[in-house]
MIMIGU-256923 format. One record per residue: x, z, y of N, C-alpha, C in turn; residue in one letter. Coordinates in steps of 0.2 Angstrom, whole numbers, padded with zeros to 4 digits, always signed. Atoms other than C-alpha are relative to their C-alpha. Example, Ala and Ser with C-alpha at 12.3 -4.5 7.8 and 13.67 -1.06 7.14 Angstrom:
BEGIN
+0004+0000-0006+0062+0039-0022+0004+0000+0006a-0004-0001-0006+0068+0036-0005-0004+0003+0005s
//
This chain:
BEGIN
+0006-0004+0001+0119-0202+0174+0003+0006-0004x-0002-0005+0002+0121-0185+0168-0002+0001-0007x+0000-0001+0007+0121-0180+0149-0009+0001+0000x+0005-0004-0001+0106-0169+0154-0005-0005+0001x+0006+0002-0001+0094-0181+0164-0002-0007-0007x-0001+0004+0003+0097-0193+0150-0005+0001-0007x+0005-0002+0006+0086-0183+0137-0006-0003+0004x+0006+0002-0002+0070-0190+0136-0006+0005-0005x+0002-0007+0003+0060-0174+0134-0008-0001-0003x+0007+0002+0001+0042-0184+0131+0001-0002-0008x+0000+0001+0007+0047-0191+0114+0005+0004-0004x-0004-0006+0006+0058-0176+0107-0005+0001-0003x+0003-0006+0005+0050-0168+0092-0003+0006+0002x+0001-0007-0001+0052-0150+0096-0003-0003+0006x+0004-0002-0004+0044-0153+0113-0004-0002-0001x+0008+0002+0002+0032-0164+0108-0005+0004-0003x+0003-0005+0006+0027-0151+0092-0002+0006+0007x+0000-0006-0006+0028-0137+0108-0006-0002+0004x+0008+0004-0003+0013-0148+0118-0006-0001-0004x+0005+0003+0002+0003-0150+0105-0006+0005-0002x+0006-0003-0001-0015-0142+0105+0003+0004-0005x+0001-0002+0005-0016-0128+0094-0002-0002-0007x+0003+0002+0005-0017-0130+0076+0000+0005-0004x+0006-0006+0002-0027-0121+0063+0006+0006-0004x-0003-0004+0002-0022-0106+0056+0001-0002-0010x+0000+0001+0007-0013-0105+0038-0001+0006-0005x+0001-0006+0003-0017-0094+0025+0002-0002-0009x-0007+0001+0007-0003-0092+0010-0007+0006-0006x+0000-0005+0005-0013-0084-0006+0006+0001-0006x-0005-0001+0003-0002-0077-0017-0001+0005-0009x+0001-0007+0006-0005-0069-0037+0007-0001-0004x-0007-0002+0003+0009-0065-0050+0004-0008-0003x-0004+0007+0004+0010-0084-0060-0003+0001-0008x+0001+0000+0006+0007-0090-0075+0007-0006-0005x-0003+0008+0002+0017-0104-0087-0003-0004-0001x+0004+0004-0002+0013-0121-0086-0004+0000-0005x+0003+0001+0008+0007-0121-0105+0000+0005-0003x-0003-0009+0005+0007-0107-0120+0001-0005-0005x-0004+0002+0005+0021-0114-0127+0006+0003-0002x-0005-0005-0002+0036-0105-0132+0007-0003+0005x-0004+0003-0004+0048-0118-0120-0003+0003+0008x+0002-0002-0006+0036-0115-0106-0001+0007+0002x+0000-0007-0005+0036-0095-0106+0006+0001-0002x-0006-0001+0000+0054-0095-0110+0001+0000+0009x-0001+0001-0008+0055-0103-0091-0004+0005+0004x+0004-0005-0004+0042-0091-0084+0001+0003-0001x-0001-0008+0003+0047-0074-0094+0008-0001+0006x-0009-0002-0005+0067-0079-0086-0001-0001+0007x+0000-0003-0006+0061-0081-0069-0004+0007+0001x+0005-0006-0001+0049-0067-0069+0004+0006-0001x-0003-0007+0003+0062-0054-0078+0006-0002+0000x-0005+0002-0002+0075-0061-0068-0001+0003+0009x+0001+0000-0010+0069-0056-0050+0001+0011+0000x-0002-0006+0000+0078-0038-0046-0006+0006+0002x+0006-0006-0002+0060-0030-0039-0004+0002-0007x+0003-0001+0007+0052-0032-0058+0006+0004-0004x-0005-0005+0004+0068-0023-0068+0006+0003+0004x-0005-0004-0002+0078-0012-0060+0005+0005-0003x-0005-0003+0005+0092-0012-0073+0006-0003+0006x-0007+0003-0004+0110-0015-0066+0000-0006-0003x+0002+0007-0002+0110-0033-0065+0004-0003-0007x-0005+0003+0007+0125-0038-0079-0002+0004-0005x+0001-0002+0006+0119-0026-0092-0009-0005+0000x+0006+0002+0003+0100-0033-0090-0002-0007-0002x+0000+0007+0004+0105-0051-0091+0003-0001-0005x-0004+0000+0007+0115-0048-0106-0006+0000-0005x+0004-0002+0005+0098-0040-0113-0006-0007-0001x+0003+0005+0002+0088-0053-0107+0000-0008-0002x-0001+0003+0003+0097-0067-0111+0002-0001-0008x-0003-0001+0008+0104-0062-0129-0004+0002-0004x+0005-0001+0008+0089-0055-0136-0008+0001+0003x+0006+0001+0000+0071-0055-0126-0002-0008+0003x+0002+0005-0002+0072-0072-0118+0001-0005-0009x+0000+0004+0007+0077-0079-0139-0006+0003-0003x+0003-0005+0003+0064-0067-0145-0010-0002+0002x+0007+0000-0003+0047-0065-0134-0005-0006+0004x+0002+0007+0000+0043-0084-0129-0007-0001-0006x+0008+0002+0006+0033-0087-0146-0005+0006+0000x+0006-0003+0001+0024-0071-0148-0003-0001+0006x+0005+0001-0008+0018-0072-0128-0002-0007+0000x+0001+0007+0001+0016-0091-0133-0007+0001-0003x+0006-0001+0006+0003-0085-0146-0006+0003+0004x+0003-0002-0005-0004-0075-0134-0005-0003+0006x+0004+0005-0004-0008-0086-0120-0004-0005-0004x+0004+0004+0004-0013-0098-0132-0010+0001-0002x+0009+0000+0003-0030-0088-0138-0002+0001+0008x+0003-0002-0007-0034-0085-0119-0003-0009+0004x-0004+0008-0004-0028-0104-0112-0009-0005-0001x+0009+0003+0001-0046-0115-0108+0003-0007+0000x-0003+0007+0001-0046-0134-0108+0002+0000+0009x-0001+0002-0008-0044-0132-0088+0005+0003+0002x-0008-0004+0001-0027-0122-0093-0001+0007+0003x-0001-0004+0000-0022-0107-0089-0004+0005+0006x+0004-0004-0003-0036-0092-0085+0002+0001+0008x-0003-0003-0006-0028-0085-0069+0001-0006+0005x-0001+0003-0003-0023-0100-0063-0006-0006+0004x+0007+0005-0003-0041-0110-0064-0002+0004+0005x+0004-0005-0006-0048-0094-0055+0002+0000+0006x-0005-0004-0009-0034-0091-0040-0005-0008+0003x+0002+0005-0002-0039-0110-0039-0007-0002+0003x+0007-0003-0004-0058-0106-0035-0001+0005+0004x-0002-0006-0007-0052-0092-0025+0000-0004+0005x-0003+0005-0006-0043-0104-0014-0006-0005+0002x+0006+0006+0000-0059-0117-0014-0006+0005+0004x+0004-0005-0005-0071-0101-0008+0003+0002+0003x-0001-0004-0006-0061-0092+0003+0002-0007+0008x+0001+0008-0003-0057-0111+0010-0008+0000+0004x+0006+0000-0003-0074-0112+0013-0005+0003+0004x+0001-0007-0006-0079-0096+0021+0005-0001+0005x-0003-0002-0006-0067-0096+0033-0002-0009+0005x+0004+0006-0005-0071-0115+0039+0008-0004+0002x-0005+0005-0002-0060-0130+0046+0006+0003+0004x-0005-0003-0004-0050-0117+0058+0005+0002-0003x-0006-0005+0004-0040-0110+0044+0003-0009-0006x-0002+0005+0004-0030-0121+0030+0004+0004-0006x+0001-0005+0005-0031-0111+0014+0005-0003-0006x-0002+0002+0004-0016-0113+0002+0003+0006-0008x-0003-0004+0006-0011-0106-0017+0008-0001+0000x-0005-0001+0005+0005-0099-0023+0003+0004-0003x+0000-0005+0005+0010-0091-0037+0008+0001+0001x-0006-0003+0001+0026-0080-0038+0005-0001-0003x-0005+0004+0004+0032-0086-0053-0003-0007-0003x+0003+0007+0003+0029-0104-0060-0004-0002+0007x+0002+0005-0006+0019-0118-0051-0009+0003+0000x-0002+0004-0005+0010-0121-0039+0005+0007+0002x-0005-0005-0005+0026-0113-0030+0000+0004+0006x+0000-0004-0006+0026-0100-0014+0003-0005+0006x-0005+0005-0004+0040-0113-0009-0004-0006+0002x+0005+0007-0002+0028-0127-0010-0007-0001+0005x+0007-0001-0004+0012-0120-0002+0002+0000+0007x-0003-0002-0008+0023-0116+0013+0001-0006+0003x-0002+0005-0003+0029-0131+0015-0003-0004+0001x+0003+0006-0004+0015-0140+0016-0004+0003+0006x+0004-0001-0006+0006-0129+0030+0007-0002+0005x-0005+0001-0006+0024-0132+0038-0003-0010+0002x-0001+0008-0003+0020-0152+0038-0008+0000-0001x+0006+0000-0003+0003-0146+0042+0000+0001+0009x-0003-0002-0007+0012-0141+0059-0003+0006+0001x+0002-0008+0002+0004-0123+0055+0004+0005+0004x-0006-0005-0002+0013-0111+0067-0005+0008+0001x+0000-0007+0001+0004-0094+0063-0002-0001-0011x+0000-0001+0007+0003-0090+0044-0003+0007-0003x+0001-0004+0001-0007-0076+0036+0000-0001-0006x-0001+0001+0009+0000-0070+0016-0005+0006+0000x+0003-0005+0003-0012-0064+0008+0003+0002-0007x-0002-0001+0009-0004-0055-0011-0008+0002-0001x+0007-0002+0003-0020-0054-0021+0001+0006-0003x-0002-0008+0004-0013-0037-0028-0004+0005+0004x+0001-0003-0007-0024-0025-0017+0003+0008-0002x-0002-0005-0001-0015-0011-0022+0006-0002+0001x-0009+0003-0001+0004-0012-0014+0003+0003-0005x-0006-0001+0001+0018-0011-0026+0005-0005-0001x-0008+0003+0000+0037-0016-0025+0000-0006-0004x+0000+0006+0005+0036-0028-0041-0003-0007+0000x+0006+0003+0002+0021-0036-0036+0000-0005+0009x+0002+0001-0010+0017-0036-0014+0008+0000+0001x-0009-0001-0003+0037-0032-0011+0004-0005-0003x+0000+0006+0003+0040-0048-0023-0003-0005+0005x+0003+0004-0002+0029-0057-0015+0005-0004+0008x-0003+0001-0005+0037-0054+0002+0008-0002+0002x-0008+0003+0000+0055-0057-0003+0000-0009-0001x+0000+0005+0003+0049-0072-0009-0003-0006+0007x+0003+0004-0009+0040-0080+0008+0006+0004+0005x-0004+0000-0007+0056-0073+0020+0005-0005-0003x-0005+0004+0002+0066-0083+0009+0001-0006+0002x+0003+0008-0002+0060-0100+0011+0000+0000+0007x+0002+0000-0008+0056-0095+0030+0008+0000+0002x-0008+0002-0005+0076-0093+0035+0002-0006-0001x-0002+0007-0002+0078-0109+0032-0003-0006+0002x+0003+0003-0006+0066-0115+0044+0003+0000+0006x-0003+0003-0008+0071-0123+0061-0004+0006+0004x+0006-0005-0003+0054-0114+0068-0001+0003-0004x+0003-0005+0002+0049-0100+0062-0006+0002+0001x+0006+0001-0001+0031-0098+0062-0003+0009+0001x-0004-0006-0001+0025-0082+0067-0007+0003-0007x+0000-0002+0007+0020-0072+0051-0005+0008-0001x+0004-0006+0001+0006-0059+0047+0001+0003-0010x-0001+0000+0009+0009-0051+0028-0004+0005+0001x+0006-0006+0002-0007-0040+0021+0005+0001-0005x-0005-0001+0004+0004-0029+0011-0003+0006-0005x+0005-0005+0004-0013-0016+0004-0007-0002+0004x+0006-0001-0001-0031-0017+0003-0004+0004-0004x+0004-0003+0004-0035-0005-0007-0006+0005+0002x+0004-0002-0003-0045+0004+0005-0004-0004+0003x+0002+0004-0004-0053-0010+0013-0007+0001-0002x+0007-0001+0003-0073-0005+0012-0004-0005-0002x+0002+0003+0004-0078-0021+0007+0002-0002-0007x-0004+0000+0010-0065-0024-0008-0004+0006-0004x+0002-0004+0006-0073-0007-0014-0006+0000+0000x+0008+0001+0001-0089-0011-0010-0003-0007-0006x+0001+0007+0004-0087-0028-0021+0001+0004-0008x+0000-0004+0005-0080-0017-0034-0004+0005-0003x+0004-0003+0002-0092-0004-0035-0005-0005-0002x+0005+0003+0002-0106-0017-0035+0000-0005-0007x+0000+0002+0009-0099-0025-0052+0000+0005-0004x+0002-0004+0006-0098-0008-0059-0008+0001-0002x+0006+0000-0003-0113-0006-0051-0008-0003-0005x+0006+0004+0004-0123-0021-0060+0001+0000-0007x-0003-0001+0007-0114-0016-0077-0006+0006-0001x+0004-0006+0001-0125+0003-0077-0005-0001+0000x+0007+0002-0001-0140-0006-0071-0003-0003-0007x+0001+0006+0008-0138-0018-0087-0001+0003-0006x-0002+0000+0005-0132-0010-0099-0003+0012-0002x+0003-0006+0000-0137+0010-0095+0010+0003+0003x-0005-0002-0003-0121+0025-0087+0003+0000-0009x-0005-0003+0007-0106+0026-0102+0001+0007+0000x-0002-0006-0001-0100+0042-0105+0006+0001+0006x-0007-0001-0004-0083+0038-0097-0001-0009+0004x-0004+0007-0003-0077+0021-0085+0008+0002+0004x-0008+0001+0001-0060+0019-0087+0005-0007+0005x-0004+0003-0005-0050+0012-0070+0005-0001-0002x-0008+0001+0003-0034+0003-0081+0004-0006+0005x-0003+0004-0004-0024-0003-0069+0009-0002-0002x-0008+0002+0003-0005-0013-0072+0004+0009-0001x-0006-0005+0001+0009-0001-0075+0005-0003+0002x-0007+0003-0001+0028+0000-0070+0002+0008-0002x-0005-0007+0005+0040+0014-0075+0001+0004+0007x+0000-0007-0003+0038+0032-0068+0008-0002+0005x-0006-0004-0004+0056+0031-0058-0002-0005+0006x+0003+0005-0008+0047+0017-0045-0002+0006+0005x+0005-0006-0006+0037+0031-0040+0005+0006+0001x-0005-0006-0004+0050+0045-0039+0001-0003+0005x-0005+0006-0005+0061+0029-0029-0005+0000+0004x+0002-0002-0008+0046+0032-0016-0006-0007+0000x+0006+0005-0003+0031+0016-0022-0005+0004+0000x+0008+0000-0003+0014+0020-0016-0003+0000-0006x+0005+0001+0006+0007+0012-0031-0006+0003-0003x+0003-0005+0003+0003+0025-0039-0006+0004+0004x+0005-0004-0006-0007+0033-0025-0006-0002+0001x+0004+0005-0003-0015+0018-0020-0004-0001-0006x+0003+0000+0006-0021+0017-0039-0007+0004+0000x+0004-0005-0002-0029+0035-0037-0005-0001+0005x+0004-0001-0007-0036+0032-0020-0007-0006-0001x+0004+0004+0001-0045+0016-0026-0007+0003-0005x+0003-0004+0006-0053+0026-0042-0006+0005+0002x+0006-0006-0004-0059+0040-0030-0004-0004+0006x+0008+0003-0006-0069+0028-0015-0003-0004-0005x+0003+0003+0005-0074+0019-0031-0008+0004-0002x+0001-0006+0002-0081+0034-0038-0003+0006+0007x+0005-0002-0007-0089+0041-0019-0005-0006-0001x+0003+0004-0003-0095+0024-0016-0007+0000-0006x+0007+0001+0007-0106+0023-0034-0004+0009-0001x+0002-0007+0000-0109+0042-0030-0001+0003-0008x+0001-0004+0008-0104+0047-0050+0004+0006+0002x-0006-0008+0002-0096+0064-0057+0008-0004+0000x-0009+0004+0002-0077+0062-0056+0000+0001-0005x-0002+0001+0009-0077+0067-0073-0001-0005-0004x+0001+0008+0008-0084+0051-0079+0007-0004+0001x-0007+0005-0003-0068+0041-0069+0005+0000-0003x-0006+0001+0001-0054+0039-0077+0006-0005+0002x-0004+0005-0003-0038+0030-0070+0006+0001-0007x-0004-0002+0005-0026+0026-0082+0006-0008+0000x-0008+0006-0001-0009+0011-0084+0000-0002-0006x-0003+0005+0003-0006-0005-0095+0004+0000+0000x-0005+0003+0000+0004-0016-0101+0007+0001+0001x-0005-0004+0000+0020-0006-0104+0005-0007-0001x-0004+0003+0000+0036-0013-0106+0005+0003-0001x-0003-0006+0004+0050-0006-0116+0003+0006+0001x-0001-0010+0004+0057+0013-0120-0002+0003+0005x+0001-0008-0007+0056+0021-0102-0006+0001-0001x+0006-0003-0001+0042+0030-0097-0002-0003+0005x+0006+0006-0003+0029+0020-0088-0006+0006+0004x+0002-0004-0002+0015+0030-0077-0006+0002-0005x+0006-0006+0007+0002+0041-0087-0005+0001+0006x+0002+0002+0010-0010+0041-0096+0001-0006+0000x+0000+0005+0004-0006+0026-0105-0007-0002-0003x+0009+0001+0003-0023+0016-0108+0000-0001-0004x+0000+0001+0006-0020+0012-0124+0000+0006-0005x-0002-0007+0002-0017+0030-0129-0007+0005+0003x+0007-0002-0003-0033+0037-0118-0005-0002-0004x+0005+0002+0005-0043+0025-0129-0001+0001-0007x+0001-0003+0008-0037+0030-0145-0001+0009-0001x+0003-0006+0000-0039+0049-0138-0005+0000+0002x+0008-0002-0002-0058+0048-0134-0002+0001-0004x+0005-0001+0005-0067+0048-0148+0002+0004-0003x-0002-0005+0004-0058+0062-0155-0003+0006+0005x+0001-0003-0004-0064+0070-0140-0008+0000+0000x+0007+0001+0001-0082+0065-0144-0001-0005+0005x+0001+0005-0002-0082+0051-0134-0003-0008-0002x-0001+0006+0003-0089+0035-0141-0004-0006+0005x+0004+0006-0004-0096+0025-0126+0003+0000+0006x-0004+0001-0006-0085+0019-0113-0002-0006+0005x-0001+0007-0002-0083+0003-0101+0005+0002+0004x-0010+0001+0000-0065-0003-0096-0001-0005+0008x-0003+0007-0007-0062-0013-0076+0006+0002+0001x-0005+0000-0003-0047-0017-0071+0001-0003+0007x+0000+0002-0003-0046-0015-0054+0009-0004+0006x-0007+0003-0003-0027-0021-0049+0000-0007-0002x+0001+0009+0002-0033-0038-0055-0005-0003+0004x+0002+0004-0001-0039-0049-0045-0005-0007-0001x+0003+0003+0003-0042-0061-0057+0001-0001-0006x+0000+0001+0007-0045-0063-0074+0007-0003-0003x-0009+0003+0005-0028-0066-0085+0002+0002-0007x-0003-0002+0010-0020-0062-0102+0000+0007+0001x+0001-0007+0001-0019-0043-0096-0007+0003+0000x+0007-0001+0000-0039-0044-0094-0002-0002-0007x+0002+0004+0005-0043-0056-0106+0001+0000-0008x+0000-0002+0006-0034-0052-0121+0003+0008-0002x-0002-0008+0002-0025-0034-0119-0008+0004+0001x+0005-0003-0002-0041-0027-0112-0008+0000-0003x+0007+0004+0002-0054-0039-0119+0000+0000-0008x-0002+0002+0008-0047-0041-0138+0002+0009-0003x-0003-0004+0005-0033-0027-0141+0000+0008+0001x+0003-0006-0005-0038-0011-0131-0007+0000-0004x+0005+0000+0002-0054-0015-0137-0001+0003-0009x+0000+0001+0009-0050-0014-0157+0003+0008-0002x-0005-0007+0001-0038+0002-0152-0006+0007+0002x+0005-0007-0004-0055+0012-0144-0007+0000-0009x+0004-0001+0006-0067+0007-0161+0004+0002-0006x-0003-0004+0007-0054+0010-0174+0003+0005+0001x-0004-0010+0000-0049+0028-0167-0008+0004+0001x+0005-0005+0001-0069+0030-0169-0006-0001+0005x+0006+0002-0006-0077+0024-0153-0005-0006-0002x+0008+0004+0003-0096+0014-0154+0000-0005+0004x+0005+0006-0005-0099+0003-0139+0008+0000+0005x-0004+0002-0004-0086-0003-0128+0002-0006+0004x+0002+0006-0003-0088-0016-0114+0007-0001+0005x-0004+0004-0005-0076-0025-0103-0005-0001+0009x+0001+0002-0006-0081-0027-0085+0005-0004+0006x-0006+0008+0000-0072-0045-0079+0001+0004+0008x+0000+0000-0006-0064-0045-0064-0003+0001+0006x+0003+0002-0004-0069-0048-0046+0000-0009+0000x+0000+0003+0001-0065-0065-0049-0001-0004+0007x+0004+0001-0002-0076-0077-0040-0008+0002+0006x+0008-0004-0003-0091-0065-0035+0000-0002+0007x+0003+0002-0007-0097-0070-0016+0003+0006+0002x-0001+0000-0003-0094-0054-0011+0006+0003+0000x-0005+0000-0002-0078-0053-0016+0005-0006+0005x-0004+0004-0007-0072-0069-0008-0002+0000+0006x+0001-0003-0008-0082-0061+0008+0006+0006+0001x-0004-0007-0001-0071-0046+0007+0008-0004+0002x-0006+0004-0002-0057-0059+0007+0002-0003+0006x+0000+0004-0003-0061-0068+0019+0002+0004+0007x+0000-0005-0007-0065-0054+0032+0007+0004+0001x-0006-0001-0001-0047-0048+0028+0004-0006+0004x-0003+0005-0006-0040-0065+0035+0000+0001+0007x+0000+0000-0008-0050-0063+0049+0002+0007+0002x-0003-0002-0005-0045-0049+0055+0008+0003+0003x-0007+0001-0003-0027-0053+0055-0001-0006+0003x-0001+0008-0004-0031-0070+0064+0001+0003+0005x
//
């Protein structure tokens, strides 16, 4: 008998897996990570993979592990420990509850056809993890969503390095849809204007609303990221769609990170120059977030806040994320679908 007729083609795997009815569609979520605890062991582990990945620090490789293992990885663990700590709920870590009800609503918008999993970038649940169970869900198309809806390298360009990885070492290769910007998508900005929206309604117009979005250091954007753009362009359909003056709008950058220069204006430095300008009635969204975190909840919510009253400003509101809101996990969803 011949090698060939010898194969029994009805119980092989691969052809069986090849015959078998269509199975639902998967959908990879994706935001930056948290550590498991706010302790200083477990953001040790989360700051070294985090500020070990060559899209976040683009130092030559041996001078920057030199720096960060010899003097930020011994160093920055307890303060960012004490940090997370005042944010951290009994259901653990802010970002991490929410992406979690993210995943539970857009699960439930989209219905039985789809199979909605989380993975964080850095820390658990892992990108590596969530793939590999739509793999042993028999999942052969995959759409990643990055929850970043503006693209940058760091953050979306991360993301992606990090889902091809895990996929070359796939037998099948499944075939792969990556949302890699939504910052113009009319319902994202429609969801967004409508919490600025019911903030004005609530509370009466500020003088100013301050779009403080992440930062990274001014030489990404010479080196050709979007970011920046993408930042602006969110600010300005933000600011059509609520039909304000562009003068009330301001777009401005967090969360620095040391000596280079980062992109301007610096929020921190906007809020300590307003009220010198006669400014003392602002509100703060940060639309590069997704989800509520320690850059919302305590830079934003706490220390930003203390830097705009003690340079003289009166009233100073936070406006949370999109979170949860319906119709941001409609906005969500309706991006899935129409990469299905």
């Amino acid at each position: 008998m011949s090698r060939f007729t010898a194969l029994n083609y009805d119980i092989d795997p691969v052809f069986h897996a090849a015959n078998k009815p269509p199975s639902r569609i998967g959908v990879l979520l994706v935001n930056l990570g948290t550590p498991d605890e706010p302790t200083a062991p477990a953001l040790r582990r989360y700051l070294k993979e985090f500020l070990s990945d060559p899209r976040v620090v683009e130092i030559p490789r041996l001078v920057w592990l030199t720096i960060l293992h010899g003097i930020i990885l011994r160093t920055r663990p307890k303060k960012s420990a004490a940090l997370y700590k005042s944010v951290w709920t009994s259901e653990g870590s802010p970002l991490l509850v929410i992406s979690k009800q993210q995943q539970v609503a857009i699960q439930q918008q989209l219905g039985d056809s789809y199979s909605v999993k989380l993975g964080m970038r850095y820390g658990n649940p892992s990108i590596t993890n969530a793939l590999r169970e739509l793999q042993k869900e028999g999942v052969r198309k995959i759409i990643v969503l990055p929850l970043y809806p503006q693209y940058a390298g760091p953050t979306t360009g991360s993301t992606f390095d990090a889902v091809t990885n895990e996929l070359k070492s796939w037998r099948w290769v499944p075939e792969l849809h990556f949302i890699n910007n939504y910052c113009d998508q009319p319902l994202y900005v429609e969801a967004l204007a409508n919490s600025i929206r019911e903030h004005i309604e609530k509370n009466g117009l500020p003088e100013k609303i301050i779009f403080s979005y992440h930062g990274m250091p001014k030489r990404f954007l010479t080196a050709g990221d979007p970011y920046f753009c993408f930042c602006q362009k969110t600010t300005r359909l933000v600011q059509e769609k609520l039909q304000l003056d562009k003068n009330i709008c301001i777009s401005s950058f967090q969360s620095r990170f040391g000596r280079a220069e980062w992109l301007k204006p610096y929020t921190s430095e906007t809020l300590e120059n307003l009220p010198k300008e006669g400014v003392k009635n602002i509100a703060i969204v940060s639309p590069a977030f997704s989800a509520d975190c320690l850059e919302t909840l305590e830079e934003l919510m706490v220390e930003n806040r203390h830097v705009f009253l003690s340079a003289g400003g009166e009233k100073y509101a936070y406006i949370p994320a999109l979170n949860t809101r319906p119709d941001h996990i409609y906005a969500l969803s309706d991006l899935v679908k129409q990469h299905s």
